[in-house]
N, C-alpha and C positions, 0 to 999 in steps of 0.2 A: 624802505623795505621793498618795495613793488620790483625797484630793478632787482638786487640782489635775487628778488623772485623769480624774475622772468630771463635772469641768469642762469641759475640752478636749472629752472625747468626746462633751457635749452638743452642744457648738459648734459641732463635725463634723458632727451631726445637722443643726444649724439651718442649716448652709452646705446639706448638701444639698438644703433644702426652699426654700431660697435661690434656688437653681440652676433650680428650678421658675420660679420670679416671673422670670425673665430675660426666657421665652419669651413670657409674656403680657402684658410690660411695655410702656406706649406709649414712643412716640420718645423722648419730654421726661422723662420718668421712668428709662429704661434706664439711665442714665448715674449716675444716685444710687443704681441698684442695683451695680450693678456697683463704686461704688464703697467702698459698705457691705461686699459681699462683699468687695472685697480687702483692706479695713482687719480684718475679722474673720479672714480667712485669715492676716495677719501677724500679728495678735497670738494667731493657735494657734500661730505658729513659735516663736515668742518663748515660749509656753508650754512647746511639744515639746524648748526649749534646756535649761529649767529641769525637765523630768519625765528629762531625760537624766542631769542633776548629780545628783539626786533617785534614779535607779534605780540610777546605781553605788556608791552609800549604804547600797542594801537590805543585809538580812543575805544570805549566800552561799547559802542555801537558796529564798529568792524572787526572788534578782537577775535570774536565768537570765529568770524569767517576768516581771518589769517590763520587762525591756531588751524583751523581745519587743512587748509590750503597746505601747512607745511606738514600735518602729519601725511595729508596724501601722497606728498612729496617724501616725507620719510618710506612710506610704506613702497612706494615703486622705486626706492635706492636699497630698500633692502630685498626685493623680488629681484633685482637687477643682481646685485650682491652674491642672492644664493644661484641664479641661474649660472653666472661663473662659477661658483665652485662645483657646481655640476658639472657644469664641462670641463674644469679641471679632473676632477675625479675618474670622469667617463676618457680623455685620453689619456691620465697614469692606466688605466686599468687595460686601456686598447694596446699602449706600449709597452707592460709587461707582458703580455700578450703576446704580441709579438717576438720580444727577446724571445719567451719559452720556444716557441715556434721555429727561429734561426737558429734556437739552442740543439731540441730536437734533430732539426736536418740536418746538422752539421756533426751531429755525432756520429761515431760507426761503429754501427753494431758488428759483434763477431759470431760465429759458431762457437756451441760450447767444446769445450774440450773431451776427449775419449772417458778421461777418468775425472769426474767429475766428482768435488769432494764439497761435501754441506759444513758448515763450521758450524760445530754442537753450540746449542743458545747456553747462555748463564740458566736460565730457569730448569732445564735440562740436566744438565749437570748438576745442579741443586736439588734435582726430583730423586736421580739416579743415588747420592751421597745418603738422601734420607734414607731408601730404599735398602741399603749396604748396613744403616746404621739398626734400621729396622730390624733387620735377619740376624745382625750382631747382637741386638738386642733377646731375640727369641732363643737364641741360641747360649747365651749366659744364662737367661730362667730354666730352662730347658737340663743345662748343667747345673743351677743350683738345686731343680728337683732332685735331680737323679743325687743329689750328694747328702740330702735329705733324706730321700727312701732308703739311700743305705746305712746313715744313721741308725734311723725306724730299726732298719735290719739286725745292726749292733747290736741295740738294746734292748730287743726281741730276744736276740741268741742271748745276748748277758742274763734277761731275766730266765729265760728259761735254763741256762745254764746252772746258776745258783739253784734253780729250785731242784735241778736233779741232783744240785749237791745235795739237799737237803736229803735224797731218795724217795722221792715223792715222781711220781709221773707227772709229766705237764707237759702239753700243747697250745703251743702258739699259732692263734690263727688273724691276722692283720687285717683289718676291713675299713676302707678309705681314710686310713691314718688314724685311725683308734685301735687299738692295744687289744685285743680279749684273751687274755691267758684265763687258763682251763686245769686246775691241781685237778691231779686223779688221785685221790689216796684211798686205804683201804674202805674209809668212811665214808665217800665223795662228798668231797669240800667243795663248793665253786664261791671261787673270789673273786 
């Protein structure tokens, strides 16, 4: 177990002097680091699998401290681990960045033009139709009143027609769409 140990925890070593090379690696090069570093990072997991089978083997008197040994070991393969993917993260995020940037300057902008025209939105056109539907709408109540009130009117003149046939007086007088007819006769009747 001890070598396999003192393997690993070289490796650990070299990862971290690794981690150095990332920062001052060109463009074209970074990508071979980075990939070096995580082929090395997997095969200390693969190691850290094997120093685990290995320290529950110790005798009962050095178990306690090998188990310790490799989690420590685990634990600075997996700070190692996330600090690469930091620094993967931090240059996708610097080289988008950039694209936007050469995207920017490289485009050219124009003046607008004299007659300049807005293309109406869907929601707009959508506001305007309700708007048309609306007025269409008032405008049918509107003419169904009036075809109502003249109803009313018919059957005002009809009743009061009949009654003059009758030779009776009567006045019609209409008050918010209730009827009040008025016989005058020689006795005054009101119905």
């Amino acid at each position: 177990m001890e070598p396999l140990y003192q393997q690993t925890h070289k490796q650990v070593h070299e990862i971290q002097s690794h981690m150095g090379r990332l920062e001052t690696a060109d463009k074209q090069s970074v990508h071979l680091v980075e990939n070096e570093i995580q082929a090395s990072i997997d095969q200390i997991f693969s190691h850290l699998e094997r120093l685990e089978i290995l320290s529950s083997k110790e005798p009962p008197n050095k178990r306690q401290n090998a188990k310790l040994r490799v989690d420590q070991l685990k634990y600075d393969v997996q700070h190692l681990q996330t600090a690469l993917r930091n620094f993967q993260q931090r240059r996708y995020t610097r080289e988008q960045q950039e694209r936007q940037r050469e995207e920017l300057l490289s485009r050219t902008f124009t003046t607008n033009d004299s007659d300049t025209t807005i293309p109406m939105d869907e929601s707009l056109q959508f506001n305007s139709s309700l708007q048309k539907i609306h007025h269409g709408m008032d405008d049918l109540i509107g003419g169904g009143h009036s075809i109502l009130e003249g109803l009313r009117a018919q059957r005002l003149t009809l009743k009061v027609g009949a009654l003059w046939g009758d030779r009776e007086k009567a006045f019609c007088l209409g008050q918010c769409g209730a009827c009040v007819c008025i016989l005058i006769t020689y006795p005054m009747v009101v119905v």
